[in-house]
C-alpha positions in Angstrom: 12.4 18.5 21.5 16.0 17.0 21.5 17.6 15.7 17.6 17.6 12.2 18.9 13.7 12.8 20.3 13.1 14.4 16.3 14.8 11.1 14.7 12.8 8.9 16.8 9.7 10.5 15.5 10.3 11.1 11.9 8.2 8.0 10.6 5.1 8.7 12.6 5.6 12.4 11.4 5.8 11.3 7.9 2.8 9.1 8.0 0.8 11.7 9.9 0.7 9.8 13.0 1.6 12.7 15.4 -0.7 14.4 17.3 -1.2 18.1 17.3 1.0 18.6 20.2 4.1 16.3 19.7 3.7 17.7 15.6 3.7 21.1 16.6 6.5 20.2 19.1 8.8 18.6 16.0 8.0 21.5 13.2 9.4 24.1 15.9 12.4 21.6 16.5 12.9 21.9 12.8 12.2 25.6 12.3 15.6 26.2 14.7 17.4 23.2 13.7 19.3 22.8 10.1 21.1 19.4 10.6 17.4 17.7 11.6 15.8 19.7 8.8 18.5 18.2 6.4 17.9 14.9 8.2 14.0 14.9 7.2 15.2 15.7 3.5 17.5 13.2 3.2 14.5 10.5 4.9 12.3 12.2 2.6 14.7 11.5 -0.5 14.9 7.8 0.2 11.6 7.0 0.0 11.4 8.9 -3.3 14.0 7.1 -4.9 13.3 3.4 -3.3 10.2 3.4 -1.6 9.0 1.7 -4.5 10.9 -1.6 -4.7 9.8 -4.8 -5.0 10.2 -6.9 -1.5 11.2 -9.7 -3.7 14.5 -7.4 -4.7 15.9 -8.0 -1.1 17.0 -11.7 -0.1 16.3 -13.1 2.8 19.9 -13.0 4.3 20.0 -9.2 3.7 16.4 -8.2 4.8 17.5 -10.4 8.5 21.0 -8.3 8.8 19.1 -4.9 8.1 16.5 -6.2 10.4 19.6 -7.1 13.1 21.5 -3.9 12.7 18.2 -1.5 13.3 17.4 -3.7 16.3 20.8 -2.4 17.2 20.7 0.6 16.7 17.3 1.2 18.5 18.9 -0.4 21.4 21.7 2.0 21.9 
């Protein structure tokens, strides 16, 4: 599994979507790799400290340009 393959899968992996093979296949990626490893903690440490806000607490303007720029970014 390539970094950008690991990033691309780091939701699912999160929410325990993977299956056996493809989890198995990102845990080894991990095991060899720091900078992904560091990557999950930092994913991780986000939703810790604002997985719990209010959807109210983002307007409308900012919730479109975050929803614009990850459009973006997926399509690169």
């Amino acid at each position: 599994m390539t970094c950008e393959e690991l990033v691309e899968l780091v939701t699912a992996y999160l929410d325990g979507a993977l299956d056996d093979a493809t989890r198995h296949r990102f845990l080894e990626h991990l095991a060899t790799c720091d900078g992904c490893d560091e990557y999950l903690d930092q994913i991780r440490r986000t939703i810790t400290l604002l997985g719990h806000l209010p959807p109210e607490s983002l307007s409308g303007d900012a919730r479109d340009r975050l929803l614009a720029a990850f459009r973006d970014w997926q399509s690169q």
